[in-house]
N, C-alpha and C positions, 0 to 999 in steps of 0.2 A: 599719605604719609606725613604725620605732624614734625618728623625728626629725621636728621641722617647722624651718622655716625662714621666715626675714624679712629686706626689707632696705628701704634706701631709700638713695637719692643725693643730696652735698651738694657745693655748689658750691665744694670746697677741696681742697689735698693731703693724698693721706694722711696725714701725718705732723702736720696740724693739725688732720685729723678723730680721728686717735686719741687727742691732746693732751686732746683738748675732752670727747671720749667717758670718757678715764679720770681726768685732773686736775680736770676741770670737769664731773664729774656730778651734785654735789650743787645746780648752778648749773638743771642743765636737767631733771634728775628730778624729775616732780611729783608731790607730797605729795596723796593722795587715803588713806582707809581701807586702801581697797584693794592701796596699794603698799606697804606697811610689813608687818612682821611684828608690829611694836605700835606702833599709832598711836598712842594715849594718850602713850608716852612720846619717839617718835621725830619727833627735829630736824633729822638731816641723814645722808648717805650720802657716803663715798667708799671707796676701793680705798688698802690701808695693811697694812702690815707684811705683805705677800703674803695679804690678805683683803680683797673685798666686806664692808665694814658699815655697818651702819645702826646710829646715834649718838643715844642717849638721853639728852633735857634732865636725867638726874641725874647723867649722867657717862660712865654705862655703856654698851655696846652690845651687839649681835647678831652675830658672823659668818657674815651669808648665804650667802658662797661663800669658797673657800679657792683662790687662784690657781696654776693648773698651767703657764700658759706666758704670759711677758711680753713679745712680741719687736716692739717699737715699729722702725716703723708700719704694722706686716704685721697681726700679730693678738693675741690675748689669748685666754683659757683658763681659765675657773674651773669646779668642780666646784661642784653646789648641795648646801649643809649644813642646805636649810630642810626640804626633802621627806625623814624620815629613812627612808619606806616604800622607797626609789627610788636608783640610786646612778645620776645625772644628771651631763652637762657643758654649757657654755655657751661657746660658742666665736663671739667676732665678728672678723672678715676685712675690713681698709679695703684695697680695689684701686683702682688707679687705672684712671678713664672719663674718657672724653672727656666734660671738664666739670666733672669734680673725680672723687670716689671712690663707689666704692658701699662700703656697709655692709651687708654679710652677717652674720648671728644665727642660729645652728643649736643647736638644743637637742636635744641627743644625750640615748640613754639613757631613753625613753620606757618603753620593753617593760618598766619595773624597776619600774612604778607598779603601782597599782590601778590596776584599767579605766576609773574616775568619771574620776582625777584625770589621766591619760594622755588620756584624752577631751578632757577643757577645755582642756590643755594643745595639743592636735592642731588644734582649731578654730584657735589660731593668733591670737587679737587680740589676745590682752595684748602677744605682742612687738612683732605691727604699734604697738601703740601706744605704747610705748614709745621703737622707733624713730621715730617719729613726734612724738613726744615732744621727740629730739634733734634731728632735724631743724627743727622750727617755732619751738623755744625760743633758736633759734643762727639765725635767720634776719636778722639786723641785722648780728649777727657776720660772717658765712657773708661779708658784702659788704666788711666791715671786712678781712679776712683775707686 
């Protein structure tokens, strides 16, 4: 399996979920160890100058990913710059459902890993949680919107 996949449905249109997803991520992305590339110095994340980065309290940052395709409010495209073992892409899809949109997350470009890190990557939970992440953190919004 070169890909896994995640999604989850939020009760908006497209074009408010991809708003929220890419202008308002640093709002809904949560801050654990485990999400940063260095927690010690990282304060916040968004998508800027066609990059994914995470924003260090001394100023500086990280470019996680490097954006391949912007086409608001269909979908979005970044290559990941953290795994340099692995040449990875990150592709999410807002469609619209009866009842708002689904959010589709496909992490392309598995086979380019080591077998450990394509592993943990295939089990699949960091994206659920993630997404999941979007969805719960936007839940007040979601009714506002």
């Amino acid at each position: 399996m070169n890909s896994v996949q995640a999604s989850v449905t939020v009760p908006v249109d497209p074009a408010t979920a991809f708003r929220i997803f890419t202008d308002e991520i640093d709002r809904w992305y949560v801050r654990t160890r485990h999400s940063w590339v260095n927690p010690a110095r990282a304060v916040g994340i968004r998508f800027e100058d066609g990059y994914l980065r995470e924003l260090w309290s001394d100023g500086g940052h990280v470019d996680t990913g490097k954006i391949l395709a912007w086409e608001p409010p269909h979908r979005l495209v970044w290559a990941d710059l953290i795994n340099e073992t692995g040449r990875m892409e990150i592709e999410v899809a807002f469609s619209p459902v009866d009842g708002g949109t689904e959010v589709l997350l496909e992490h392309r470009g598995l086979d380019t890993l080591p077998p450990d890190v394509a592993g943990r990557i295939r089990r699949g939970y960091s994206w659920n949680i993630v997404l999941n992440w979007f969805a719960d953190q936007w839940k007040d919004e979601w009714k506002k919107a």
